[in-house]
BATI-710573 format. One record per residue (C-alpha): residue number from 1; x, y, z. Coordinates in steps of 0.02 Angstrom, whole numbers, padded with zeros to 5 digits. Layout:
BEGIN
@nr->NUM	east->X	north->Y	up->Z
...
***
This chain:
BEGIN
@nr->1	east->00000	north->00000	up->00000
@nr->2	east->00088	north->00178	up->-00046
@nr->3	east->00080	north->00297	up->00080
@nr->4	east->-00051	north->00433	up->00069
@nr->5	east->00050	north->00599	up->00024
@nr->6	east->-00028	north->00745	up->00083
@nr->7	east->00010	north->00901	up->00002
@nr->8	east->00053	north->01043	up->00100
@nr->9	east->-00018	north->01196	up->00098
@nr->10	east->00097	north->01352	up->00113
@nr->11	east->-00062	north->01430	up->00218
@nr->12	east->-00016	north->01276	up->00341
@nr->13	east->00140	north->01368	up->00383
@nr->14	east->00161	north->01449	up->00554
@nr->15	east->00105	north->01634	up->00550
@nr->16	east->00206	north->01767	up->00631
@nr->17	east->00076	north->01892	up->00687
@nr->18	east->00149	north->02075	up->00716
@nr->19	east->00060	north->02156	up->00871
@nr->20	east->-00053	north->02298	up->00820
@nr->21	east->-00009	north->02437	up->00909
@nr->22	east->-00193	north->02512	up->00933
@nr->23	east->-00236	north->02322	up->01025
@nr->24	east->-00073	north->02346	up->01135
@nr->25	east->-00171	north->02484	up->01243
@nr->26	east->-00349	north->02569	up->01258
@nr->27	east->-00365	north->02724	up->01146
@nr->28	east->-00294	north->02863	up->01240
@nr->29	east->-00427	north->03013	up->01248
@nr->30	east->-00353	north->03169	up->01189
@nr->31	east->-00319	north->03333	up->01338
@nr->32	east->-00339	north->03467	up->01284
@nr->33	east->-00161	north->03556	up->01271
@nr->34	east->-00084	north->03643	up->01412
@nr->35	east->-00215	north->03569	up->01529
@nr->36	east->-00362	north->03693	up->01427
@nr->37	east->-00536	north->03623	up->01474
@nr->38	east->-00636	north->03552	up->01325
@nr->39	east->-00791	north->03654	up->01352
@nr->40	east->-00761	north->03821	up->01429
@nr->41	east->-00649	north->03955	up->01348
@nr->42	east->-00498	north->04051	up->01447
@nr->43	east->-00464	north->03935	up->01576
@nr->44	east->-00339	north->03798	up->01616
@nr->45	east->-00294	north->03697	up->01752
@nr->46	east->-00154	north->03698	up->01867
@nr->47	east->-00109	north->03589	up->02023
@nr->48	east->-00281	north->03535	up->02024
@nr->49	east->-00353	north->03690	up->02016
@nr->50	east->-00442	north->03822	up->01885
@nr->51	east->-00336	north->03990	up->01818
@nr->52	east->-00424	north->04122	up->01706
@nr->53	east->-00338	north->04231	up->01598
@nr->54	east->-00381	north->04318	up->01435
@nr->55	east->-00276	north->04421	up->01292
@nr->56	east->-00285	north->04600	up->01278
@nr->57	east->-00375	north->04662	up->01115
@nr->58	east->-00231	north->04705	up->00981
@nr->59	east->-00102	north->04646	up->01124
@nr->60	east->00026	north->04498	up->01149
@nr->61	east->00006	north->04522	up->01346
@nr->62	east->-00122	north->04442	up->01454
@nr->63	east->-00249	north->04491	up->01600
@nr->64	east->-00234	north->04367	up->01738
@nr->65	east->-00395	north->04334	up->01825
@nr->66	east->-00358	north->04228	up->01973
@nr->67	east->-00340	north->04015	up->02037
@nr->68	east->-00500	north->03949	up->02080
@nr->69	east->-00571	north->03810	up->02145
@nr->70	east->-00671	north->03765	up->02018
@nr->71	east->-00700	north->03776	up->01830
@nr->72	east->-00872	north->03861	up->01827
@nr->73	east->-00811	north->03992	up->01932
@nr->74	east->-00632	north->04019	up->01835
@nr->75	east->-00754	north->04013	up->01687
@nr->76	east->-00873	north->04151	up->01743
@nr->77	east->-00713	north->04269	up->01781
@nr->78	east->-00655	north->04245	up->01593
@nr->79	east->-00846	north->04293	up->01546
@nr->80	east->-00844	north->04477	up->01603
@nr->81	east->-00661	north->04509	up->01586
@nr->82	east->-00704	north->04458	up->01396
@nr->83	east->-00868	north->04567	up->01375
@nr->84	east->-00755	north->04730	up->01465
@nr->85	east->-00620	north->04682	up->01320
@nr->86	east->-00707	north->04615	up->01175
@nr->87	east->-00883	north->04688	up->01199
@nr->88	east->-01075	north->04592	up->01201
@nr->89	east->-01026	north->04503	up->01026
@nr->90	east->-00905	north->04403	up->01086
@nr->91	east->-00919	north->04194	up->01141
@nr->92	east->-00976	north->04185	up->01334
@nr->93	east->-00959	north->04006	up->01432
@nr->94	east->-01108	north->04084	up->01512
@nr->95	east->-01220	north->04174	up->01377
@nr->96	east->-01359	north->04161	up->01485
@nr->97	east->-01306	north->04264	up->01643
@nr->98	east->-01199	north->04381	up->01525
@nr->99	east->-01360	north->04536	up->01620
@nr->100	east->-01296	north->04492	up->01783
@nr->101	east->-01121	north->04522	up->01746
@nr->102	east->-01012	north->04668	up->01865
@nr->103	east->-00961	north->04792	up->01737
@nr->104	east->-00766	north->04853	up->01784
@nr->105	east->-00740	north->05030	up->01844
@nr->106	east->-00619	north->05065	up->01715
@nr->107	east->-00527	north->04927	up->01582
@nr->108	east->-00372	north->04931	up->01695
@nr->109	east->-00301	north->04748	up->01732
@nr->110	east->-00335	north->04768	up->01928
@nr->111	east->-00533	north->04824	up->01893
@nr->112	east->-00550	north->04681	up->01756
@nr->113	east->-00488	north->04578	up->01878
@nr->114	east->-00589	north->04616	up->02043
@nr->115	east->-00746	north->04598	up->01938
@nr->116	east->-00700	north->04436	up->01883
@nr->117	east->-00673	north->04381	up->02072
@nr->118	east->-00857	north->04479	up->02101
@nr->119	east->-00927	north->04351	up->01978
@nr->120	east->-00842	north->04177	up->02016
@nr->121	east->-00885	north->04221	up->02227
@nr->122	east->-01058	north->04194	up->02162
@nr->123	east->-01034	north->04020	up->02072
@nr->124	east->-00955	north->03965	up->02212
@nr->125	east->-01066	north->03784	up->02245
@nr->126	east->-01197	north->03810	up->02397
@nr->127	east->-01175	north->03644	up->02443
@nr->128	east->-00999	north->03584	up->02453
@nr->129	east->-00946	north->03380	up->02501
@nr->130	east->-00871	north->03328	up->02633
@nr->131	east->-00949	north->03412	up->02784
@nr->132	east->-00871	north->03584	up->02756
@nr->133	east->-00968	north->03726	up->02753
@nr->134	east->-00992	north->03889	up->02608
@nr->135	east->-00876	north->04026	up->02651
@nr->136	east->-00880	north->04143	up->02512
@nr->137	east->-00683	north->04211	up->02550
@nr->138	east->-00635	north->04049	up->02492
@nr->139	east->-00687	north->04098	up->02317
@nr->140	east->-00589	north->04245	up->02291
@nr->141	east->-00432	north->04212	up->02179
@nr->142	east->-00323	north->04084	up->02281
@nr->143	east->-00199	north->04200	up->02256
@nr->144	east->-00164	north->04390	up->02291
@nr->145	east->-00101	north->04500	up->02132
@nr->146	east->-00061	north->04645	up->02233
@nr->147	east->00072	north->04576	up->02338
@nr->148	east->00123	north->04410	up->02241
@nr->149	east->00276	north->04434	up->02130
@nr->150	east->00221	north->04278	up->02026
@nr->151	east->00067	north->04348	up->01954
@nr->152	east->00161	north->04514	up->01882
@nr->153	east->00268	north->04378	up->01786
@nr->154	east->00109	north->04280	up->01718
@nr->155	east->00002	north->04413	up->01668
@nr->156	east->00149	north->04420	up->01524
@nr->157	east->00151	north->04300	up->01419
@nr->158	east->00153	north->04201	up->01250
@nr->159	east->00057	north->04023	up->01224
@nr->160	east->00030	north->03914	up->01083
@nr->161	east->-00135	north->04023	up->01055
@nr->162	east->-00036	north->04161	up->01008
@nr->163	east->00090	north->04090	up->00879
@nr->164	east->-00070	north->04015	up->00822
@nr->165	east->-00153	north->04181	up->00799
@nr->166	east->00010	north->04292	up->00751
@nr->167	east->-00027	north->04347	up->00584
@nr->168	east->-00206	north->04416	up->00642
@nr->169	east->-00139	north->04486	up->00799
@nr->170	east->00015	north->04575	up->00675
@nr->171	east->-00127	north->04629	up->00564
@nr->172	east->-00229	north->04705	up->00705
@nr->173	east->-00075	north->04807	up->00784
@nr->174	east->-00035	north->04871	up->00591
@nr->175	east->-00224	north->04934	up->00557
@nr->176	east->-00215	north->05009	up->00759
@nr->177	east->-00043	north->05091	up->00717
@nr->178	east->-00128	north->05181	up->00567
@nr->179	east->-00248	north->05288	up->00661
@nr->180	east->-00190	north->05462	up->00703
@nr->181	east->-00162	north->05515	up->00915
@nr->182	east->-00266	north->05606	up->00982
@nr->183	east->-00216	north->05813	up->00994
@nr->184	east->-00201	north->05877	up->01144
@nr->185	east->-00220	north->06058	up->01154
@nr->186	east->-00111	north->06140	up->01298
@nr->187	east->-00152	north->06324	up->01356
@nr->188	east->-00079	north->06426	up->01238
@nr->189	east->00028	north->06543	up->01367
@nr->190	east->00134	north->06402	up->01439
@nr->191	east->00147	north->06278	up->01294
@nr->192	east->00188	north->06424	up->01182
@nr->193	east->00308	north->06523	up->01255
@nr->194	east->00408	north->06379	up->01334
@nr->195	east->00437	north->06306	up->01159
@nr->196	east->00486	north->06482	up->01085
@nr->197	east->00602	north->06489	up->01231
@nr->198	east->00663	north->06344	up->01215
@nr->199	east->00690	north->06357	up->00994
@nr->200	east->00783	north->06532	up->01042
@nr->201	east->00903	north->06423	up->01157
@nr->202	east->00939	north->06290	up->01048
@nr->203	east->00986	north->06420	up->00893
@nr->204	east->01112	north->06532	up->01006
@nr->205	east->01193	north->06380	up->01048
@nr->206	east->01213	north->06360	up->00873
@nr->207	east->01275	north->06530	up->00839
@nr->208	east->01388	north->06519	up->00991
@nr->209	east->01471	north->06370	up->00934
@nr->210	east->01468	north->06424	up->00757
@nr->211	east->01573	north->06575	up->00790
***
């Protein structure tokens, strides 16, 4: 009896499998860069908690707003620095409370700012875990702007947001730089007379020197 050959198929081979690299691990969810949060605009966080800031209009520099403890209240201080900066048109995290918003005394950094802390005081939760009680001080900005030397070297700054946004930004300063100053009219009897005093000086020194 002749033995029974059985072809072989090159299929019956042993298969070297090469690991798939998106099996190795779970899909990794993407952060948002720099620790941004994925809904609300002008905040990120920072040793576990919440900083606000927001770019001047036409401006590389920044506003610093405070460190909170949480994102709804960093978010509400972005909101009114951004409707004292960029006026009613502009995106709100809060649209809906824009009406109750402080308006700042003046656009200075240090008014923008205590508004901000006005604000996020009020969405500081009623009800917080743990057994511990509301105490509105805790939601003013964690830290102090007026005595810290660390904010003075944060409220200017450059991100990836502005590298990202340079040619607008460039294009903004070059249509602001095109806009004539202001005149300012000084009284005519001091302005006057000091600058004809002070042409006559400057042309006998000439003379003087001359001769």
């Amino acid at each position: 009896m002749e033995p029974h050959h059985v072809a072989k198929d090159k299929t019956d081979s042993p298969r070297v499998e090469i690991p798939d690299a998106n099996r190795l691990s779970p899909p990794a969810v993407a952060s948002p860069p720099s620790g941004r949060h994925p809904l609300y605009r002008g905040i990120r966080t920072r040793s576990g908690k919440w900083v606000s800031e927001i770019r001047e209009p036409r401006k590389t520099t920044r506003i610093w707003l405070g460190t909170y403890t949480t994102a709804e209240m960093a978010a509400a201080a972005y909101d009114v620095a951004t409707l004292a900066l960029k006026g009613p048109d502009a995106p709100l995290n809060f649209p809906h409370l824009a009406s109750s918003y402080p308006v700042p005394a003046t656009l200075s950094a240090g008014d923008i700012r205590a508004a901000a802390a006005a604000i996020a005081t009020s969405q500081q939760p009623k009800n917080p875990s743990d057994g511990e009680t509301s105490d509105p001080a805790a939601a003013v900005p964690l830290t102090n702007p007026a005595r810290s030397p660390a904010i003075a070297e944060e409220e200017i700054f450059m991100d990836e947001e502005d590298i990202f946004e340079m040619p607008k930004l460039m294009a903004e300063m070059a249509e602001g730089m095109l806009l004539s100053p202001p005149r300012i009219n000084l009284p005519a009897d001091e302005d006057e007379s000091t600058d004809a005093f002070a042409g006559n000086t400057i042309l006998w020194t000439y003379n003087s020197d001359c001769k």
